[in-house]
N, C-alpha and C positions, 0 to 999 in steps of 0.2 A: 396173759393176765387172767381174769376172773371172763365167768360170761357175760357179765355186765358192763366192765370198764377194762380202760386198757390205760397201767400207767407207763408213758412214754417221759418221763423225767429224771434218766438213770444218772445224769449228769450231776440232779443234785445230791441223788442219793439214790443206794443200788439197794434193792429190799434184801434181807439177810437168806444168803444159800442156807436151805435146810442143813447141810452138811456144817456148815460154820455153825450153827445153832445149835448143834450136837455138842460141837466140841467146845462150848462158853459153855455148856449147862456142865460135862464132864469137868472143867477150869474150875468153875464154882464148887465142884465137891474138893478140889485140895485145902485141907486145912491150912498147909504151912507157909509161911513167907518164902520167898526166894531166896533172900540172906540167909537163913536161919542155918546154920551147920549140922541137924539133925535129921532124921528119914524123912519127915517130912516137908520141911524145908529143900532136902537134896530133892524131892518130887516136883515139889512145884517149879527149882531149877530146871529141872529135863524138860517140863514143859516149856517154859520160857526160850531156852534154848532149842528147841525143837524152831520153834517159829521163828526165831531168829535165823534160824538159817535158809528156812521157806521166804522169808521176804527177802535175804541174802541173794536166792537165788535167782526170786524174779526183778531182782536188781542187777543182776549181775556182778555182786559186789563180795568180796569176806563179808563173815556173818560180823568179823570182829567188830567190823566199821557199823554194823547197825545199831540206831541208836531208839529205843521206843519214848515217843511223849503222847500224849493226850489227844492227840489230832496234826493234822496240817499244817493247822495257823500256826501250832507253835513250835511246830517244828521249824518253819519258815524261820520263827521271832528267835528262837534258837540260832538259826546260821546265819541270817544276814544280821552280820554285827563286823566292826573293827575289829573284833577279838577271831575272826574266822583267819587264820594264816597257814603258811606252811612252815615245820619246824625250824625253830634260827632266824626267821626272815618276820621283818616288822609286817602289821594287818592291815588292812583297805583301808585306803583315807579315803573311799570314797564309793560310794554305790549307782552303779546304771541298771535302770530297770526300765524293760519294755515296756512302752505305753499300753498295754493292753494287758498287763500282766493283772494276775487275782490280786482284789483289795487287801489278803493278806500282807502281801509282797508292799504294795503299793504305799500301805497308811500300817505294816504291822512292823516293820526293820525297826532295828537300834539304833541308825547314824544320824546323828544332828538335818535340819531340817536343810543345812546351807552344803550339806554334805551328798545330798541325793540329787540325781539326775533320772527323766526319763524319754528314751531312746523312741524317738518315732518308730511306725510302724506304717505301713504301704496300704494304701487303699484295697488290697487282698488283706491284710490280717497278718501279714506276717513279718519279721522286723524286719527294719531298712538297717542291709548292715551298711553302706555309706555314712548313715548318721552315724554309726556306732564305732565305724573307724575315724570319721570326726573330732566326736568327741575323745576317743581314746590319745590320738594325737595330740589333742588339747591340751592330755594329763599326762605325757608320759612321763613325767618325773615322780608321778606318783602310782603307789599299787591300788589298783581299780578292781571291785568287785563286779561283775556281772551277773545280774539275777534274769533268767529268760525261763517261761515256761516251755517243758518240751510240748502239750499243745495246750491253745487256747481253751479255757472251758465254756464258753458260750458259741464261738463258730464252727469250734473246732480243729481249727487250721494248725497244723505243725507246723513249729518252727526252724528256722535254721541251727538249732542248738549247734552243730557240728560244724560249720563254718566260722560261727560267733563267737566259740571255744577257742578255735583257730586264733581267728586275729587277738581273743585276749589273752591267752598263752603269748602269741607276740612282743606283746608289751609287759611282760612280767606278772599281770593280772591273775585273779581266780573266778573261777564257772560257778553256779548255784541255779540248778535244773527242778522249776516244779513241775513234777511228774505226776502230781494226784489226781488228773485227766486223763492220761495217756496210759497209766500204765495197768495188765490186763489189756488192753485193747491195741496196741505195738509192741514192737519186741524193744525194749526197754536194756542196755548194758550201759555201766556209767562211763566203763574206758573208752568206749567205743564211740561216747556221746563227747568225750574228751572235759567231760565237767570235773571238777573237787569236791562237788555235793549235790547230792538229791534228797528232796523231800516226796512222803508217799501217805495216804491217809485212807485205810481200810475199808470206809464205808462205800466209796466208789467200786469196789471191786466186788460188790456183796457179802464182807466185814460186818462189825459189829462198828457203829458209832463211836467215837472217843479213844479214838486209838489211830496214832498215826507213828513214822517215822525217818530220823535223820542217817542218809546213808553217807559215811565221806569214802575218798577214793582210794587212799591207801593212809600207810600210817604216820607219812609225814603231813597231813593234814589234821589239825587242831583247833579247837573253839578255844580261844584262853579266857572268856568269861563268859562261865557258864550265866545262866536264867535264871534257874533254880538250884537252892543251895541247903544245905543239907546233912542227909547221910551221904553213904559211897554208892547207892545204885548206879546202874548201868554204867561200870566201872569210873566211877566221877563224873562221869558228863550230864548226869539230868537227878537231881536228889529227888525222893518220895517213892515208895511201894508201888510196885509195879502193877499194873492192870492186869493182873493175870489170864481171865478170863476176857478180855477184849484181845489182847496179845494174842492168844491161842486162838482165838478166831480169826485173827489178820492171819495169823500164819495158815491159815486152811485154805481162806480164801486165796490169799498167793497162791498156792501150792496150784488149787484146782486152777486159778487164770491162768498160772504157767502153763500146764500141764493142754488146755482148750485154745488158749492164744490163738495157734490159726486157724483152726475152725470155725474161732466165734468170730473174727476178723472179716472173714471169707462171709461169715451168716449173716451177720449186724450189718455189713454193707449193703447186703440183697435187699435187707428189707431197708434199710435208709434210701436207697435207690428207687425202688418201686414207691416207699412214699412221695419220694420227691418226684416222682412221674406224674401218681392222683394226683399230687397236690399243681403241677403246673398244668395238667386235664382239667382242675375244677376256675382255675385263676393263671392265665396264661401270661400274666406282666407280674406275678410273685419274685420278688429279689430273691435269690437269695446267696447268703453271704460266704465267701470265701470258698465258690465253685470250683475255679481257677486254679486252686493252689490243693494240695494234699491237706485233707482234713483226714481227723478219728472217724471211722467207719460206722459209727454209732451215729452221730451228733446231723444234724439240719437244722440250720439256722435259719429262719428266711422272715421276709415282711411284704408287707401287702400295702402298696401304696393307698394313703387314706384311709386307713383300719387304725384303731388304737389298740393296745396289745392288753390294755386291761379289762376292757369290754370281751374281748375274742377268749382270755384265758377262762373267763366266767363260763361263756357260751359252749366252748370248749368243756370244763366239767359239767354242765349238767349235760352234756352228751354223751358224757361217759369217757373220756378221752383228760389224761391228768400232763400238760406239758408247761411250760414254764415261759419267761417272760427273759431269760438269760439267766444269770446267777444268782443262787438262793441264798445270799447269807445279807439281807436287808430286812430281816426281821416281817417276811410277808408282802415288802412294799414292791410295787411296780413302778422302776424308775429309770428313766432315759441310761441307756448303757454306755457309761465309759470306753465299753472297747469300741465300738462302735462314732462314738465322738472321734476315737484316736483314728478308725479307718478313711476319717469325713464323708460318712454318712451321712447327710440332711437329714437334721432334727424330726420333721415332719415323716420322715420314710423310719427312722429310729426307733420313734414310738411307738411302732406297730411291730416290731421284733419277737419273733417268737421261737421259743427252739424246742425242737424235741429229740431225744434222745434214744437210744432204746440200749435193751442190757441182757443178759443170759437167761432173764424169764420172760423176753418178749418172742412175737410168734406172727407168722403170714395172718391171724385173724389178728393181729390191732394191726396193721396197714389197713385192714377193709375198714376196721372201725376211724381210725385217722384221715381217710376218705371220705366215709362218709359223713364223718362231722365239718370234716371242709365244704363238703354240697351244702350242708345246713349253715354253719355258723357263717362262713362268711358270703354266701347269699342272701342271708338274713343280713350280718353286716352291711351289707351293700345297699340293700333295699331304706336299711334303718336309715342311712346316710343321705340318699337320695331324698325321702322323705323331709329329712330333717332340713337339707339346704333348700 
């Protein structure tokens, strides 16, 4: 990071690769629409398509199958609907989604409120597929949706997508894999993961904001009711002018996370590792979450029994150090974690949850700096506490 501060919160957001930034400022000098049938028009196609086939790639997927929207969420509120089927065959009457899944998933689907189910999860973070064939037996007369992140975005912990798949292919069922944690940071193929849909969202990768997208797994997989309605963009599936200039930045940034994958893998762990060394050096009863099981090489989640995480996150910037509180899309607020509740955490140990993250522009100095705010802020925390009671 900077000599000053060191921001370790790539989870919420990855700061834009100079190289991606290159090519949004080059997007922004095409005059023409992508539809348009004239040179310019057919320009800003090739771009468009360009990148289409870079997120294609670190998907594993045909470029045909990608589909660009505006971000994650909506690519999410795009596929999980009754309308997500496979050709000839009636849509989900019904949706499971892991307890622990992103509030997209959770509070942003299309299916009736009496229509949604969610799937326990293990005191590691990762789903319990016993509930899942549970429940699935429960409904086998009906076609079941299964929404599962490939990883958590607060602990970290990857999921069993590939077993999950398994038993819902089983029962007749469809997969819907959010990848907009994982991917850049594991190797990412959707056959491989045995899903019908992935969702991906460009800022996590060092993208540009506002740009995300739906990959489905081959051509018998269909939305029948679209979101957004409209012109014919992205050949019927999502109406309204394309982001040009955001698309063409996803596509860059894919290309280079493909291209670094195991190196940054290999890097991002060393130093999540050595942090979590300083940090159980300075606080030797630090929890922390989802050790046990395979987490993203980036992500540390941990909490400090009797610390609150809103106090610590303060303490934490003015020392220079920018990490988070779990997930960023609460408008600022610091509030007891869902995923967390699902893994039966104790409220009181919850509270104090903290995660840090790091991303392709962190560096062996923010470990020293992440250390050494942990000597400060939470032996000041401690002192403050002791005081207090």
């Amino acid at each position: 990071m900077s000599a000053k501060r060191s921001y370790l919160d790539h989870n919420a957001t990855s700061p834009l690769r100079p190289e991606v930034a290159e090519a949004v400022a080059r997007a922004l000098g095409f005059p023409g629409n992508p539809s348009s049938v004239h040179a310019e028009g057919r320009a800003a196609r090739a771009v468009l398509e360009r990148a289409r086939a870079q997120v294609a790639a670190l998907a594993g997927a045909d470029p045909a199958r990608v589909l660009f929207t505006s971000g994650g969420t909506e690519a999410t509120a795009i596929v999980l609907t009754p309308g997500l089927r496979r050709v000839g065959e009636g849509g989900a009457g019904r949706l499971l989604a892991g307890a622990a899944e992103h509030p997209c998933v959770l509070e942003g689907h299309r299916f009736e409120a009496g229509q949604a189910e969610r799937v326990a999860v293990g005191s590691d973070g990762a789903l319990c597929l016993s509930d899942l064939r549970r429940r699935l037996e429960a409904r086998e007369r009906e076609t079941v949706l299964l929404s599962l992140q490939t990883a958590n975005n607060e602990t970290g912990v990857l999921q069993p997508v590939v077993e999950a798949a398994a038993l819902v292919r089983d029962y007749g069922g469809l997969v819907h894999t959010d990848a907009v944690q994982a991917a850049g940071k594991v190797p990412l193929r959707l056959a491989d993961l045995g899903a019908d849909a992935m969702t991906l969202s460009a800022h996590k990768l060092g993208g540009p904001k506002g740009v995300g997208a739906v990959v489905l797994a081959s051509e018998r997989i269909e939305i029948a009711d679209r979101l957004l309605r409209g012109g014919g963009q992205e050949r019927g599936r999502r109406a309204g002018t394309e982001n040009l200039a955001g698309i063409a930045g996803f596509g860059v940034a894919a290309e280079i996370a493909m291209r670094d994958l195991a190196s940054e893998a290999t890097r991002m762990a060393t130093l999540r590792d050595e942090a979590e060394v300083e940090l159980l050096r300075v606080v030797p009863n630090a929890v922390i979450f989802g050790r046990a099981v395979e987490r993203l090489p980036n992500t540390l989640a941990f909490a400090v029994p009797g610390l609150k995480a809103e106090t610590a996150l303060i303490l934490f910037d003015l020392n220079g150090v920018s990490v988070s509180s779990g997930s960023a899309c609460s408008s600022g607020k610091v509030k007891r974690s869902h995923v967390l509740d699902a893994m039966g955490v104790e409220p009181a140990l919850a509270q104090g949850a903290i995660r840090v993250s790091f991303g392709w522009n962190s560096g062996r100095e923010d470990v020293f700096r992440f250390a050494k705010a942990c000597e400060t802020v939470l032996v000041a925390l401690y002192q403050w506490e002791a005081t207090a009671a």
